[in-house]
Backbone bond lengths (Angstrom), bond angles and torsions (degrees), N, CA, C in turn:
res aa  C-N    CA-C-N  psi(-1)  N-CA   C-N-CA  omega(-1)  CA-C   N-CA-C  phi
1 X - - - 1.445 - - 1.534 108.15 -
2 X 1.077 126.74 128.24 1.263 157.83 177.14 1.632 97.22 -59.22
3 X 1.837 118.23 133.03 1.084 133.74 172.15 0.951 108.33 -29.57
4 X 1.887 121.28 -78.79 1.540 144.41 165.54 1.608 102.29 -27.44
5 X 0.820 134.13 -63.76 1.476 126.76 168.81 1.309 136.07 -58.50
6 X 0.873 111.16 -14.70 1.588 128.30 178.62 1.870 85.30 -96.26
7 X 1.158 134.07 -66.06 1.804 126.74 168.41 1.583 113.97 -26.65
8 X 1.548 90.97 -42.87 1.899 68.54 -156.82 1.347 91.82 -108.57
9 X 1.347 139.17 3.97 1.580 129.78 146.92 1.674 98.05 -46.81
10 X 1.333 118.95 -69.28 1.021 106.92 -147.73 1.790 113.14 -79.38
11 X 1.442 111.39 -14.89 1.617 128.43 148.82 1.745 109.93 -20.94
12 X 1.738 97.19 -64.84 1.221 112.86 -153.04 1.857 96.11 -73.09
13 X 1.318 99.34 -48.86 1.990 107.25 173.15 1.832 101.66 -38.19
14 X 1.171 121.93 -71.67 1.056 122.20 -147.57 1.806 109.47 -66.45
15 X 1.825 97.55 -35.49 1.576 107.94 173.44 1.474 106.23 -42.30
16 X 1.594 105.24 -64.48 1.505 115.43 -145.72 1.511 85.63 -62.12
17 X 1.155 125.07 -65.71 2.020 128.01 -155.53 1.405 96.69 -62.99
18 X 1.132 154.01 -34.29 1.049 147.62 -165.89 1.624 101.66 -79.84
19 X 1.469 120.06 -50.68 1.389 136.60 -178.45 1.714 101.59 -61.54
20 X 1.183 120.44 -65.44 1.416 128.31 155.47 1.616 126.61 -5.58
21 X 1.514 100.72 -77.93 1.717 122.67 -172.56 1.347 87.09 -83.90
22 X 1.363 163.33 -35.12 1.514 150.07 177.36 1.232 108.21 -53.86
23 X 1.758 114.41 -66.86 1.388 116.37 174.73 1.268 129.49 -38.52
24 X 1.492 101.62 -68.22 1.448 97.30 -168.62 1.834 107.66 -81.27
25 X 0.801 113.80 -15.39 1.662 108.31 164.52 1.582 124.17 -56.17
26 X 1.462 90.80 -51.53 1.697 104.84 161.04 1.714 116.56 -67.29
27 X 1.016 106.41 -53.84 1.732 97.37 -173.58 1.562 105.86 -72.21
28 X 1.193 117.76 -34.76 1.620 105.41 168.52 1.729 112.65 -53.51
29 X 0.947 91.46 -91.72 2.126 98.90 166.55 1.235 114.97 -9.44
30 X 1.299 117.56 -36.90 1.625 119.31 169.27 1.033 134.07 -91.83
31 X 1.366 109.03 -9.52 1.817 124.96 160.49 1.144 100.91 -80.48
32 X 1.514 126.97 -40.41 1.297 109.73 -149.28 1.966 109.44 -83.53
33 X 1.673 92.28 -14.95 1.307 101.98 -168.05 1.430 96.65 -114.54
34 X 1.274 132.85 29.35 1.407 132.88 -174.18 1.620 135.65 -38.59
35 X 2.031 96.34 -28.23 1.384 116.08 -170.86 2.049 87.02 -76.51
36 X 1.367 117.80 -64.74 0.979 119.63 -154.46 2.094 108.67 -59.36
37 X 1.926 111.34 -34.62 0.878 107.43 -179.47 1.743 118.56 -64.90
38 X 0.981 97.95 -31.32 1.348 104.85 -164.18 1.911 120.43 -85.70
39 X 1.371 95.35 -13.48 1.804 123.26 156.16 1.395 107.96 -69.53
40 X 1.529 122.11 -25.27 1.099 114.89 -157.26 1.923 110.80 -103.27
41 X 1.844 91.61 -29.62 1.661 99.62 158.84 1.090 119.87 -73.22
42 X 1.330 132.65 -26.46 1.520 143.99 167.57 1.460 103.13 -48.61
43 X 1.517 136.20 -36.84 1.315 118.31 178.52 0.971 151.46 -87.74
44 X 1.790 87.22 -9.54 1.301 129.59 -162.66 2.096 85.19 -65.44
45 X 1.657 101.80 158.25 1.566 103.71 -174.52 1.735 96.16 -97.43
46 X 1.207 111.75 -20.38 1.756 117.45 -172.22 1.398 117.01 -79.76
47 X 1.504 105.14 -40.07 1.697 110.21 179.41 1.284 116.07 -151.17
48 X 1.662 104.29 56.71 1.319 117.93 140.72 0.877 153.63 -46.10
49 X 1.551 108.68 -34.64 1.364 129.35 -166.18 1.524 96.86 -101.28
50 X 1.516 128.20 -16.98 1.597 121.39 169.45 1.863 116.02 -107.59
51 X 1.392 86.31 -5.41 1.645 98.94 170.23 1.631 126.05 -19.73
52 X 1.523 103.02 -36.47 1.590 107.82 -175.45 1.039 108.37 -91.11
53 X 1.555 145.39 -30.23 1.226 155.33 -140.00 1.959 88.86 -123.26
54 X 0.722 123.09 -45.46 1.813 126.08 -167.87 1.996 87.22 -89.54
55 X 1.142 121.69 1.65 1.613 119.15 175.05 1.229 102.65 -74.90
56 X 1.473 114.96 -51.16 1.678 121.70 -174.08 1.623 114.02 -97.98
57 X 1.585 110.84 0.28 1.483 114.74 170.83 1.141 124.75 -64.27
58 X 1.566 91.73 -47.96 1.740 100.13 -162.15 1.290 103.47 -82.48
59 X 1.415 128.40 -59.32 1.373 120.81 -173.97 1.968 115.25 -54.61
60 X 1.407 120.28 -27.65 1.746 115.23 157.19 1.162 115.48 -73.36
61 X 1.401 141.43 -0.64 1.342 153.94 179.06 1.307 87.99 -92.21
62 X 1.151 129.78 -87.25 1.410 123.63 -176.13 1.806 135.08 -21.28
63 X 1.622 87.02 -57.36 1.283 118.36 170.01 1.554 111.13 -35.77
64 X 1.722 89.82 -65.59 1.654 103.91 -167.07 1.818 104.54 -54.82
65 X 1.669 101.95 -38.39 1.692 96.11 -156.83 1.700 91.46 -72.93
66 X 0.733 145.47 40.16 1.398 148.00 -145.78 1.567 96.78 -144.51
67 X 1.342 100.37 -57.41 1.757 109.56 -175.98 1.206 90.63 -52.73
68 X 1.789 117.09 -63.73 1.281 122.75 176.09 1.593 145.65 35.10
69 X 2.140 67.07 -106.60 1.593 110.85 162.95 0.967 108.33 -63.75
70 X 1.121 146.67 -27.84 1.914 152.44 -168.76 1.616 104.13 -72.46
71 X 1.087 130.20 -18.62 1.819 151.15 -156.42 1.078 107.73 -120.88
72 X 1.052 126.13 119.21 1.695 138.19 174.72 1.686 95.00 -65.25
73 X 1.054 87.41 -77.00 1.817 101.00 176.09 1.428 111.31 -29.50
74 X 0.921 119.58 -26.76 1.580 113.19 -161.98 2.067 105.17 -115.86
75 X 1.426 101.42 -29.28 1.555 114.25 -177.75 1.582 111.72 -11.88
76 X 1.692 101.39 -57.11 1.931 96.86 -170.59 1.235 107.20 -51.39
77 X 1.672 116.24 -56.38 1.313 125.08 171.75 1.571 121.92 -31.78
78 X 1.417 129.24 -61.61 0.773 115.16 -178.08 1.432 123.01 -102.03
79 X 1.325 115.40 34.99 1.560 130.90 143.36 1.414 126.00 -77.82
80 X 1.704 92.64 -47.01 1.846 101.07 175.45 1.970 103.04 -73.87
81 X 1.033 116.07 -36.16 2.069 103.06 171.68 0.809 76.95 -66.63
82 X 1.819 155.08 -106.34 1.664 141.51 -123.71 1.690 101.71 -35.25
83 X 1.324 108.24 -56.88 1.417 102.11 -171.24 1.426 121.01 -75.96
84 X 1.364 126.31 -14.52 1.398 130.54 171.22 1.834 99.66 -73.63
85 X 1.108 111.12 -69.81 1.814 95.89 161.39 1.228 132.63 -49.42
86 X 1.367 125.01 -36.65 1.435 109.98 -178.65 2.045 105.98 -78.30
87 X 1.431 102.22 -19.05 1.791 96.28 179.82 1.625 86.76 -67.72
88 X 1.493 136.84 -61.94 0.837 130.01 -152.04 1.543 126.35 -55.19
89 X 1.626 96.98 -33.43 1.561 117.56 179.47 1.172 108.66 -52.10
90 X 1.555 107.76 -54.13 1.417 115.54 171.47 1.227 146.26 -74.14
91 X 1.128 109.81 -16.65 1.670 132.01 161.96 1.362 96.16 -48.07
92 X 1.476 119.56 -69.59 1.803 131.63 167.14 0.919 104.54 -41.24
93 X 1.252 137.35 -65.94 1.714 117.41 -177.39 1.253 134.91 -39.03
94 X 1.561 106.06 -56.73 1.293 131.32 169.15 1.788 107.24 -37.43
95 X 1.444 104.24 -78.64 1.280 108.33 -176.14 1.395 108.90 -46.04
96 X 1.716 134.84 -48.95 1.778 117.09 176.45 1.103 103.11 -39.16
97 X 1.847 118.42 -57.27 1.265 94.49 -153.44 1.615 131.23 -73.68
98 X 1.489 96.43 -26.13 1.527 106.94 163.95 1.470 120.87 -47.14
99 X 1.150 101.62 -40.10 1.886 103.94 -164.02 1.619 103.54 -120.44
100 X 1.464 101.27 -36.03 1.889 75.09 -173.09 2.017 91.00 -153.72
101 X 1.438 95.26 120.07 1.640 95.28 -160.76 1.553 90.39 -113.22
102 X 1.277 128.48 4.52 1.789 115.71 175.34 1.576 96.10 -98.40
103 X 1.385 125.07 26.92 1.581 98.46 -176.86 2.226 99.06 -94.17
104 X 1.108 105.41 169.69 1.172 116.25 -179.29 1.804 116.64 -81.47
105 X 0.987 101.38 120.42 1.521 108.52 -172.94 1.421 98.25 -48.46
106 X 1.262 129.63 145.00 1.324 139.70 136.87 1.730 135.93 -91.57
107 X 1.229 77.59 32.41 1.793 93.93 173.99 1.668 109.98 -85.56
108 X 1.611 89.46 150.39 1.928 83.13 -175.93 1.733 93.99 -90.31
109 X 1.656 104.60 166.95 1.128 122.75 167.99 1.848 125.74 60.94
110 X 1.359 115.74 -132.69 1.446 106.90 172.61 1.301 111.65 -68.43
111 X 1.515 113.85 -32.40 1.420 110.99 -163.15 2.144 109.48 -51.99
112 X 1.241 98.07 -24.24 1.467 102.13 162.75 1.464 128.18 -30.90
113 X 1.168 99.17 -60.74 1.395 107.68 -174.64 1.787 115.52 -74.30
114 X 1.342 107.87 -6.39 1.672 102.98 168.17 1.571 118.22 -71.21
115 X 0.980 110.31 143.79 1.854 119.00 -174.51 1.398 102.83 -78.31
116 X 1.108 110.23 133.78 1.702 128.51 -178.32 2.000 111.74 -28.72
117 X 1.891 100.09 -30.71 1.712 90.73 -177.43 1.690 89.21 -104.81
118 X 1.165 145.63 24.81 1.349 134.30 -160.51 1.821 74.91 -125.12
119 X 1.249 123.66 -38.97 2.058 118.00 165.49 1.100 98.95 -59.79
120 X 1.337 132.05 -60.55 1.691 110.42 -163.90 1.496 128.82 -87.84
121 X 1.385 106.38 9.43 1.362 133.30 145.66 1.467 111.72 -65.63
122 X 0.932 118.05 -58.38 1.801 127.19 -168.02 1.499 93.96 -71.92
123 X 1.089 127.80 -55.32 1.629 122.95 -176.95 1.360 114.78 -88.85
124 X 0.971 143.53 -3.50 1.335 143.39 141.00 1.775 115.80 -38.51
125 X 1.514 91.40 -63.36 1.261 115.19 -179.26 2.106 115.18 -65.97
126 X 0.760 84.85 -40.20 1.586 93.58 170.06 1.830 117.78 -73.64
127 X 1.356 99.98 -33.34 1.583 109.40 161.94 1.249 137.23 -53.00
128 X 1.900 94.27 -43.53 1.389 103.35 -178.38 1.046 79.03 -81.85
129 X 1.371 168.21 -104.05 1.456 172.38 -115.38 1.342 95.86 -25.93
130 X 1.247 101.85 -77.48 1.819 120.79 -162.89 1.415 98.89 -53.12
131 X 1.335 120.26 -37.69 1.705 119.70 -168.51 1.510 122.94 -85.38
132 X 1.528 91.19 -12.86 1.639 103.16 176.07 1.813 98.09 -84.63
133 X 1.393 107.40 -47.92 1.803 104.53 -175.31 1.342 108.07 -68.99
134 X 1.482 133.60 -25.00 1.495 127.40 -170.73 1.725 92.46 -74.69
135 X 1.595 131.18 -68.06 0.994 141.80 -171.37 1.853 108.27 -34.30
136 X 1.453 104.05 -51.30 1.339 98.96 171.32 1.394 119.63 -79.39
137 X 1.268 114.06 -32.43 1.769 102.76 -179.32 1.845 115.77 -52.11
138 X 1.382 101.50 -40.13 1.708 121.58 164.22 1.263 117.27 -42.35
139 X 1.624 117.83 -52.47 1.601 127.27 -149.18 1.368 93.68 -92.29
140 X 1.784 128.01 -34.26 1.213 136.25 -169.85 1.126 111.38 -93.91
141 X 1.305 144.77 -29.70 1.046 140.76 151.29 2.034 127.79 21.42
142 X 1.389 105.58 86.97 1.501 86.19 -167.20 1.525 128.11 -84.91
143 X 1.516 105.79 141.04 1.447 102.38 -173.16 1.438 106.23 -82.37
144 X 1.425 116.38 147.31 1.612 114.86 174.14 1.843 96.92 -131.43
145 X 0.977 114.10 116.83 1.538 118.94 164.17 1.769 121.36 -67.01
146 X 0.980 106.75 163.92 1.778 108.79 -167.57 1.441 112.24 -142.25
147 X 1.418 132.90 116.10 1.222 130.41 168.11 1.238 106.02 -32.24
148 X 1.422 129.36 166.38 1.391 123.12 158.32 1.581 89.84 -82.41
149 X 1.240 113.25 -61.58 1.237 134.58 -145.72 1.358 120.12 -60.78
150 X 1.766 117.09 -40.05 1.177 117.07 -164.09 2.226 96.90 -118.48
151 X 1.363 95.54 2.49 1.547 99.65 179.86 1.520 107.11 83.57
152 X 1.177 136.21 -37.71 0.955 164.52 -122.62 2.058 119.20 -74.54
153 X 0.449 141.23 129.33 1.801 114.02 168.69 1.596 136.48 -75.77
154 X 1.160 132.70 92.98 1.511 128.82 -167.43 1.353 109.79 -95.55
């Protein structure tokens, strides 16, 4: 196995488990604490008004990209949702901190206690993650040729 291959095996290891234990750590934590998460989208000034309905979104969103990642078959897929949530996470971040940085995180579990730029550190970083493994899963992609004749692989 090739240097470069031995990198982005282990690229792809660190994406998936990291993407993995975030999700479902977070989407559990937010079921389990549902009253408190969902008080906490309610205050939010951006998505208040979907606060109740995005309470039980995000944490089964999570969940699901989780199943996802769990699926070979499904991996691209649930790299591109990781990254449609994590842009989104951060889009939200961004904007608290721009406009309103005393509101209360609505993150489940420890992730609570990270400071509004210590999240967009962590998802920044997880972005480029996901965008470095999608780019290669694309570029690497293996070709296999097929007899017509015998079905076969040559």
């Amino acid at each position: 196995m090739k240097k470069s291959e031995k990198i982005l095996s282990l690229l792809y290891i660190v994406t998936d488990y990291s993407l993995i234990f975030l999700f479902t750590y977070t989407g559990i934590s937010k079921l389990m604490d549902h009253n408190n998460f969902e008080t906490t989208l309610l205050q939010s000034p951006i998505i208040r008004n979907q606060g109740e309905i995005l309470s039980w979104l995000i944490p089964f969103a999570e969940l699901f990209t989780v199943f996802l990642l769990l699926l070979n078959t499904y991996k691209q897929v649930g790299y591109l949702l990781s990254l449609l949530l994590m842009a989104m996470f951060t889009g939200y971040i961004t904007y608290m901190i721009l406009f309103i940085p005393h509101l209360p995180c609505s993150c489940g579990g420890i992730l609570k206690e990270l400071s509004w730029s210590n999240h967009l550190l962590l998802n920044s970083f997880l972005i480029m993650l996901i965008i470095i493994s999608l780019h290669s899963i694309s570029k690497n992609k293996n070709f296999i040729a097929i007899n017509r004749l015998s079905r076969k692989p040559v």
